[in-house]
C-alpha positions as CSV (number, residue, x, y, z in Angstrom):
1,X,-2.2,-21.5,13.3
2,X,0.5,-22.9,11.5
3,X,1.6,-26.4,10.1
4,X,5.6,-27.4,10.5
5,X,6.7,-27.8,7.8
6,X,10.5,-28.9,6.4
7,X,10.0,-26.8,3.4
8,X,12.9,-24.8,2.1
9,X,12.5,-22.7,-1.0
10,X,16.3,-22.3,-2.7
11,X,15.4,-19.8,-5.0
12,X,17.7,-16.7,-6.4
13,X,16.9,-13.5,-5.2
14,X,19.5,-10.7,-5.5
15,X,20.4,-8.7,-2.3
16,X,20.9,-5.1,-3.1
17,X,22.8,-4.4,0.5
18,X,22.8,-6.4,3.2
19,X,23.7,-4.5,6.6
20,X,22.5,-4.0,9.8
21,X,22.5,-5.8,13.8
22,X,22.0,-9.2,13.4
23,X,19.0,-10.3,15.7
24,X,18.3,-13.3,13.8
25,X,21.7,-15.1,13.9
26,X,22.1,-15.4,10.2
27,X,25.0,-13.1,9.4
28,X,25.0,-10.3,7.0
29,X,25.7,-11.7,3.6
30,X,23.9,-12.0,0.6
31,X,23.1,-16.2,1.3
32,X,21.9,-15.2,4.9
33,X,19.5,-12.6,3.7
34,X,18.4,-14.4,1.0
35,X,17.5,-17.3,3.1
36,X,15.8,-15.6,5.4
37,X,13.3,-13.4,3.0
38,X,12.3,-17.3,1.9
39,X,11.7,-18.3,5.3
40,X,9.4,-15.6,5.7
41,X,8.0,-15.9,2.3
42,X,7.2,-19.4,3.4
43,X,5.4,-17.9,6.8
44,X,2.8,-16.7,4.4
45,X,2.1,-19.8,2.6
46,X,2.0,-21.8,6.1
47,X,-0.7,-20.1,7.3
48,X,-4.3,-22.0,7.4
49,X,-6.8,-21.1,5.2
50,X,-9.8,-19.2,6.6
51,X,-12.3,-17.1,5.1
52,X,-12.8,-14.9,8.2
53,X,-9.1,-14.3,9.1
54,X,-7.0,-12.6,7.1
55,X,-4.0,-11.8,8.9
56,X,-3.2,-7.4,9.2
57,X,-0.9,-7.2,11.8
58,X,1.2,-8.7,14.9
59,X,1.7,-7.3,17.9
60,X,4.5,-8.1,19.7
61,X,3.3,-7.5,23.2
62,X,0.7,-9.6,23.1
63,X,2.2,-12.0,20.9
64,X,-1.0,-12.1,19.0
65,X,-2.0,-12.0,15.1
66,X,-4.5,-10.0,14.5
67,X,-7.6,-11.3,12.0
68,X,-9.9,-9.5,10.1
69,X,-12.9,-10.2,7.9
70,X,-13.1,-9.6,4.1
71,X,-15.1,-6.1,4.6
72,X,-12.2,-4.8,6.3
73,X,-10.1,-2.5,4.5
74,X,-6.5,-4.6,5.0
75,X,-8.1,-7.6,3.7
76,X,-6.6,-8.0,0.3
77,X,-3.2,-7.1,0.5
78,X,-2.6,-11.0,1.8
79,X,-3.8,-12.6,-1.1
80,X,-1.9,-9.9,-3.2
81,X,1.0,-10.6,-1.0
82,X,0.8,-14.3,-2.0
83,X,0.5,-13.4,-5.7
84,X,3.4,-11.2,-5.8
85,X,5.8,-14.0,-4.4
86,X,4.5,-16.0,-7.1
87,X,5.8,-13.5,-9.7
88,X,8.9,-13.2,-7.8
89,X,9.5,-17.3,-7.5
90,X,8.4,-18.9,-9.8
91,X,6.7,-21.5,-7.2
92,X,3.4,-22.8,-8.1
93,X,2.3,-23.0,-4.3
94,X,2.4,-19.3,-3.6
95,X,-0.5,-19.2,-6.5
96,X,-2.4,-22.1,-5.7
97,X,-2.7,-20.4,-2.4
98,X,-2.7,-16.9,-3.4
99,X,-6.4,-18.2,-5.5
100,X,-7.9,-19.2,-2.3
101,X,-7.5,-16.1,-0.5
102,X,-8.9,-14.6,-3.6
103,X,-11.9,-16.2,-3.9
104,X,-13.3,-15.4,0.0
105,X,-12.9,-11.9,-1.3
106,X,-15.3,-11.8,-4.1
107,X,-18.6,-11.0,-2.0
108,X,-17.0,-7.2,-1.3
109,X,-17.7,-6.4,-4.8
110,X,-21.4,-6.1,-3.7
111,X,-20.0,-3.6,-0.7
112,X,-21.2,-0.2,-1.5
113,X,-20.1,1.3,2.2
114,X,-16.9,1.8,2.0
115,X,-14.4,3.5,-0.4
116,X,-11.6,1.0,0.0
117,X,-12.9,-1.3,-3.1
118,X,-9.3,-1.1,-5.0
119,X,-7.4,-2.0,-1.8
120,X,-9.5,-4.9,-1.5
121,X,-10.3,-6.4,-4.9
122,X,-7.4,-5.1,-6.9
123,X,-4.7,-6.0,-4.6
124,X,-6.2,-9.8,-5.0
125,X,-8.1,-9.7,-7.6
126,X,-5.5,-7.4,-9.8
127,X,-3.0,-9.0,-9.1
128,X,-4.6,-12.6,-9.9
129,X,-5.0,-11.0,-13.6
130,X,-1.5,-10.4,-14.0
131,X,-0.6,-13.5,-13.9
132,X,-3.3,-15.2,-15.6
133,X,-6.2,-14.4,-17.8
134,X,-8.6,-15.1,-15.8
135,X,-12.8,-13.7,-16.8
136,X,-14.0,-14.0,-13.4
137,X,-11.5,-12.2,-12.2
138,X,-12.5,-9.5,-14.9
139,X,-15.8,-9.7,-13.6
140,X,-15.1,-9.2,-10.0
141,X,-13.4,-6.1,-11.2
142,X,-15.9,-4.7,-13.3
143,X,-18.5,-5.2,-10.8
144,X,-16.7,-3.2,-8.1
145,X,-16.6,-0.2,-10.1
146,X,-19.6,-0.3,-10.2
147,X,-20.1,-0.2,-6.8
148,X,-17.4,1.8,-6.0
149,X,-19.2,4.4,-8.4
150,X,-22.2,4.9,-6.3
151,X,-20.0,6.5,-3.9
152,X,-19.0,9.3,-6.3
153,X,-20.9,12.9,-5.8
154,X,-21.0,14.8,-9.4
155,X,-21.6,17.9,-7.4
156,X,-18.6,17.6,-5.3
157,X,-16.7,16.1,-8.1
158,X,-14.7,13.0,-5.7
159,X,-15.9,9.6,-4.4
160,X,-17.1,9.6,-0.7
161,X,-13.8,8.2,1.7
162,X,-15.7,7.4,5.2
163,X,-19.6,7.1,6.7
164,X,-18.4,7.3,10.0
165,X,-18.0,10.7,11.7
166,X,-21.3,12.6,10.7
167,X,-20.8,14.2,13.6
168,X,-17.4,15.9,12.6
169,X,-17.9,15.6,8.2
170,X,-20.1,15.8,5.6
171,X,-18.6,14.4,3.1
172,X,-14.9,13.4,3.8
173,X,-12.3,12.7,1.2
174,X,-9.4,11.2,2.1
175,X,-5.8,11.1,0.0
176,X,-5.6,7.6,0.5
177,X,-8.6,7.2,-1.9
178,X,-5.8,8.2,-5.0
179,X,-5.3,4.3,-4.5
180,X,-8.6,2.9,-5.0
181,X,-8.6,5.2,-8.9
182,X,-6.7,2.3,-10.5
183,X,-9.7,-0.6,-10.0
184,X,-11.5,2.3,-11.8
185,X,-9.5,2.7,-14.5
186,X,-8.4,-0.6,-15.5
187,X,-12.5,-1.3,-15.0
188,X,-12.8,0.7,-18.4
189,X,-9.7,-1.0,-20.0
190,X,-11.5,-4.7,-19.3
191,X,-15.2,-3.4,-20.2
192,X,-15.4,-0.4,-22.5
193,X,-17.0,2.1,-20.1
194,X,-15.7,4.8,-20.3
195,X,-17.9,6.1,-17.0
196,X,-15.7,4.6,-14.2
197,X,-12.3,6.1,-16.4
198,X,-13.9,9.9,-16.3
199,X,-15.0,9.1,-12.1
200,X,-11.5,8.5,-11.6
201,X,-10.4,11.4,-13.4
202,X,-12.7,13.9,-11.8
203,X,-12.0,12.7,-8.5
204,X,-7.9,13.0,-9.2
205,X,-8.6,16.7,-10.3
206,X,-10.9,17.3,-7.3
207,X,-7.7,15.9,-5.1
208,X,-5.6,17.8,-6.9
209,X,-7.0,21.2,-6.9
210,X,-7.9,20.9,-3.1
211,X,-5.7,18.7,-1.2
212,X,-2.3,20.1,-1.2
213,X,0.2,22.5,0.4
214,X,1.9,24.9,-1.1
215,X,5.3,23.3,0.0
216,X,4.1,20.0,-1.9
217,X,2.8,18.3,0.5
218,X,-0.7,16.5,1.7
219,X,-3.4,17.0,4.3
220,X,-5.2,13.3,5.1
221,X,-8.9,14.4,4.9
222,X,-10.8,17.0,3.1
223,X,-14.4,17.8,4.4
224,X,-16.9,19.1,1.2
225,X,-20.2,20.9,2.0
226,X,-22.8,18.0,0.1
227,X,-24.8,21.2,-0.7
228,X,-22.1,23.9,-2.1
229,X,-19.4,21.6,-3.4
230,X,-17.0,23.8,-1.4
231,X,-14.1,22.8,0.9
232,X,-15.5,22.5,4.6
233,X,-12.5,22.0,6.6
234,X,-8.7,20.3,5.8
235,X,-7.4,17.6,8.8
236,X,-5.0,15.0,9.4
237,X,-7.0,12.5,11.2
238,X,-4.1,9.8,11.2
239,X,-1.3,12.2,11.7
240,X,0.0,13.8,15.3
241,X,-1.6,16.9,14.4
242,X,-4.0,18.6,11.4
243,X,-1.1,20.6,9.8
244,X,1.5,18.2,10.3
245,X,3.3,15.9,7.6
246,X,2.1,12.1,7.9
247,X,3.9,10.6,6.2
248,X,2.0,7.5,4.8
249,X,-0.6,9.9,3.1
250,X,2.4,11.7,0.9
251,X,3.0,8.1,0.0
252,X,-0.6,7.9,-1.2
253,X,-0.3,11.0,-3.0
254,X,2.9,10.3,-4.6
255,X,2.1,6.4,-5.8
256,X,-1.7,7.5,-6.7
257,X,-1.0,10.6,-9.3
258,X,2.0,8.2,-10.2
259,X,-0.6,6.1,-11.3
260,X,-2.9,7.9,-12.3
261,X,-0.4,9.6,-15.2
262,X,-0.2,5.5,-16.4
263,X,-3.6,5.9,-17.2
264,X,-4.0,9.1,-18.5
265,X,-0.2,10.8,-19.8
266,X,-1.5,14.1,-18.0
267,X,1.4,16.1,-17.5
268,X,-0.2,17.9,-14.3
269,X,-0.7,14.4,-12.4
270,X,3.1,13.7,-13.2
271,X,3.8,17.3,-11.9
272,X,1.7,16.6,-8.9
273,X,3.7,13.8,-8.3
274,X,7.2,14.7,-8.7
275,X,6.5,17.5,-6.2
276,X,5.1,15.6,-3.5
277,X,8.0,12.7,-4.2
278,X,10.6,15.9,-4.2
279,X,9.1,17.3,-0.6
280,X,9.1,13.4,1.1
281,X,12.7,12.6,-0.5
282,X,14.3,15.9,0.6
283,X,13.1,16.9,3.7
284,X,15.2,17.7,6.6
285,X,13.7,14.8,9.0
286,X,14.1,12.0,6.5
287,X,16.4,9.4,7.7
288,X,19.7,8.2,6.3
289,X,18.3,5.2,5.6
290,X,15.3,6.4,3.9
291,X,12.5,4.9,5.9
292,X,10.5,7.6,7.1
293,X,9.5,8.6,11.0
294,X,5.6,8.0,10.9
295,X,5.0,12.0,10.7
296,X,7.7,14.4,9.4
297,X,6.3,17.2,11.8
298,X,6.4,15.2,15.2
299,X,7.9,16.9,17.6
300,X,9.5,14.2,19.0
301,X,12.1,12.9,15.9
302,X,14.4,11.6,16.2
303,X,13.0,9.6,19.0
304,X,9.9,8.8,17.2
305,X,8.9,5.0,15.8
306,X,9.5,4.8,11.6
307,X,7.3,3.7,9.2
308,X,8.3,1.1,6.9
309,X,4.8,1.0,5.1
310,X,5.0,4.6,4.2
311,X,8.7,3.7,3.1
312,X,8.0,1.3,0.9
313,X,4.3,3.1,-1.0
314,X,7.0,6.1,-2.0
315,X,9.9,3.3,-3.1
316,X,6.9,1.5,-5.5
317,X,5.6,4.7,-6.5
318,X,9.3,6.3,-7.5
319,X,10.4,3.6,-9.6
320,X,7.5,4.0,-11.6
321,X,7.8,7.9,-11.7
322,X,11.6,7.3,-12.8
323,X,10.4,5.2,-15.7
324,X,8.2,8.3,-16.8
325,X,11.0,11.4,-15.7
326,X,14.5,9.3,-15.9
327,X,15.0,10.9,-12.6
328,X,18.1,8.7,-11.0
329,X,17.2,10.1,-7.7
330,X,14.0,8.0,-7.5
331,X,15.3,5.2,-8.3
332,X,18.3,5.5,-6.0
333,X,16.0,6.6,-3.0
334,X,13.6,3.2,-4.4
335,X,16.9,1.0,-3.8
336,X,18.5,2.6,-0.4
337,X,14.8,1.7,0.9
338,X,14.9,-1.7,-0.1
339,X,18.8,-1.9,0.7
340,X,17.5,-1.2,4.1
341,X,14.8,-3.3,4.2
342,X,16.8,-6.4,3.1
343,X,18.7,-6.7,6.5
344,X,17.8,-8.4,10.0
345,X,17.1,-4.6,11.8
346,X,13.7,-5.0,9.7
347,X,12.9,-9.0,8.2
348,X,11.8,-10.7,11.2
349,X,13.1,-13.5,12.7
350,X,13.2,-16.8,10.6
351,X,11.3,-18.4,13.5
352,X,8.6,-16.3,14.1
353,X,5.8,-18.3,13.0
354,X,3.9,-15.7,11.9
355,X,2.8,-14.6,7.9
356,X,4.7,-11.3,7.5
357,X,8.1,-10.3,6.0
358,X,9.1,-7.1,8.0
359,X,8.4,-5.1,11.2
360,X,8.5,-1.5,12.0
361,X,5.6,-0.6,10.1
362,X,3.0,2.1,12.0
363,X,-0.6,2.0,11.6
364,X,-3.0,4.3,13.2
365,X,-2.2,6.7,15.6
366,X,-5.9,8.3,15.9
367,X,-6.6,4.9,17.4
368,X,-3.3,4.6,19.3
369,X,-3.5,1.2,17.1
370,X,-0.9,-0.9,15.1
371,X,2.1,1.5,16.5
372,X,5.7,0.0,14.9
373,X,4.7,-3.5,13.9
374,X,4.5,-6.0,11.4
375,X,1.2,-5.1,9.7
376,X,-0.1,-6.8,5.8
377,X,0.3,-3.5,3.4
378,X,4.3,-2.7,4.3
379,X,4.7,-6.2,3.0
380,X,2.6,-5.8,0.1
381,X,4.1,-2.6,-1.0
382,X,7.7,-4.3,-0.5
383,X,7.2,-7.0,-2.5
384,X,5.7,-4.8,-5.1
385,X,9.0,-2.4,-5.0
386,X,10.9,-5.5,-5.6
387,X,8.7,-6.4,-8.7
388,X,8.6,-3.3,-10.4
389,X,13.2,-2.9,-9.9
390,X,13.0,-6.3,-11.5
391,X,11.2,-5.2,-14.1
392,X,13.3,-2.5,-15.1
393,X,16.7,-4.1,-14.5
């Protein structure tokens, strides 16, 4: 799976805090850490090239990667990995590589069955057009609105999440689909239409008007009647149970109406999420070291696995809402996550030949699936938190 290679990137890359067990043998200093995030940036750029394997997760026990096609939901966050490294380093090989994962990618933009169009194409493809003006890439993402558009009910006013589970759903809506709003909305910015900007919007109100608690926070799925337009039921497929706390999806919520006030400056998405942000970073079962347990509400904390992925979507998120509110809190809770993050409890070993960065994140525990491991997004949504504190600083 991979090639050895001698390859060492020196590069400069500032450690915010570096503290923790060291299970990698490197020591605890700036140097050490810095090395070892380059190792594993290196990881990603070692593994072969192949259009039906992107790489979503490891598990440990079995000591097996686990591949996925393009149509799966996970698929673009590698690519967008790749590109984000580039930004980070400088080095030409991260993009070279980061364009070939790209381009296996590009048939999804014809894939009108699932919701997850912006994790997919604007992870990659987004992230390509950041760094270069690139038309094909603006094509790519001007097409999958369009696709992603056929999923949007006017009468229910959001974008369908799932097809499966007709047995249990009409028409689910999911909070995770906040996400997939900014493919829509920078569609309009590339093309002019104006249609896929007003989706997004009506599907943010929708979300907005029906998907939260009084105490700030979100349930995972809404179920609409496709005949009434009214609210059907309100679960949390992915959390431990339908009222509890999980707490990836108040990461969704918080980085999507984050976003989603980018694109529009209304005050009642940045109100929607400075709420949400002020529930996650307050509540009485966060951890000291600001990476969350998987579901504030299990009953099990504090012996419960944490979840680095939802750690890091609220640390991206919050440094963007800082820029908008000037809210030190944000960005202090953004850096203690990636002061934790930066140490050997949660980098993996420099000699894991695998392509991830950190462990401990927790996937899907509906499936019993991808439960405290390395999996593709907490990466992504790391290396993005690292971007956007550069950016300010």
């Amino acid at each position: 799976m991979f090639r050895v290679s001698l390859l060492f990137l020196i590069l400069g890359f500032t450690c915010l805090s570096c503290k923790s067990e060291d299970k990698n043998n490197v020591g605890t200093t700036e140097e050490n850490i810095d090395a070892l995030l380059q190792a594993r940036y290196t990881k990603l750029l070692n593994y072969d090239v192949d259009s039906t394997a992107f790489p979503r997760s490891y598990s440990p026990e079995k000591k097996q990667i686990k591949q996925v096609p393009s149509k799966d939901w996970t698929s673009g966050f590698f690519a967008g990995n790749l590109w984000q490294i580039y930004k980070l380093t400088g080095d030409s090989r991260f993009k070279q590589r980061a364009k070939q994962w790209t381009a296996f990618l590009e048939k999804e933009k014809f894939n009108g069955r699932t919701h997850d169009m912006g994790f997919k194409v604007f992870c990659s493809f987004g992230n390509g057009l950041s760094v270069e003006d690139n038309q094909n890439f603006k094509d790519v993402i001007v097409k999958s609105a369009k696709t992603l558009s056929t999923r949007f009910n006017e009468n229910i006013g959001s974008i369908r999440s799932w097809d499966f589970g007709k047995d249990r759903w009409q028409f689910p809506v999911i909070i995770d689909n906040m996400m997939n709003l900014e493919l829509l909305f920078e569609a309009t910015k590339i093309s002019g239409d104006s249609s896929f900007h007003k989706i997004a919007v009506k599907h943010a109100n929708t979300t907005l008007k029906n998907h939260f608690r009084p105490d700030g926070s979100t349930w995972h799925v809404l179920d609409y009647d496709t005949i009434s337009g009214q609210v059907r039921g309100r679960v949390t497929h992915q959390g431990i149970n339908d009222d509890s706390s999980w707490a990836r999806g108040q990461g969704w919520a918080i980085n999507g109406y984050t976003m989603a006030y980018r694109y529009t400056k209304d005050k009642k998405y940045l109100d929607r999420a400075t709420a949400t942000a002020d529930y996650f970073i307050h509540h009485k079962n966060l951890p000291e070291d600001g990476i969350p347990y998987w579901d504030f509400s299990h009953p099990d904390i504090p012996n419960v696995s944490r979840d680095v992925s939802a750690g890091a979507i609220v640390a991206s998120g919050l440094v963007e809402l800082y820029k908008y509110t000037k809210n030190d809190t944000y960005l202090n809770y953004s850096k203690k996550v990636v002061n934790s993050l930066k140490t050997e409890h949660y980098i993996l070993p420099k000699d894991l030949e695998v392509p991830f960065i950190l462990d401990h994140s927790f996937g899907d525990w509906s499936k019993r699936h991808e439960m405290d491991e390395p999996i593709v997004y907490g990466d992504y949504y790391f290396l993005q938190t690292l971007l956007r504190l550069k950016e300010i600083d």
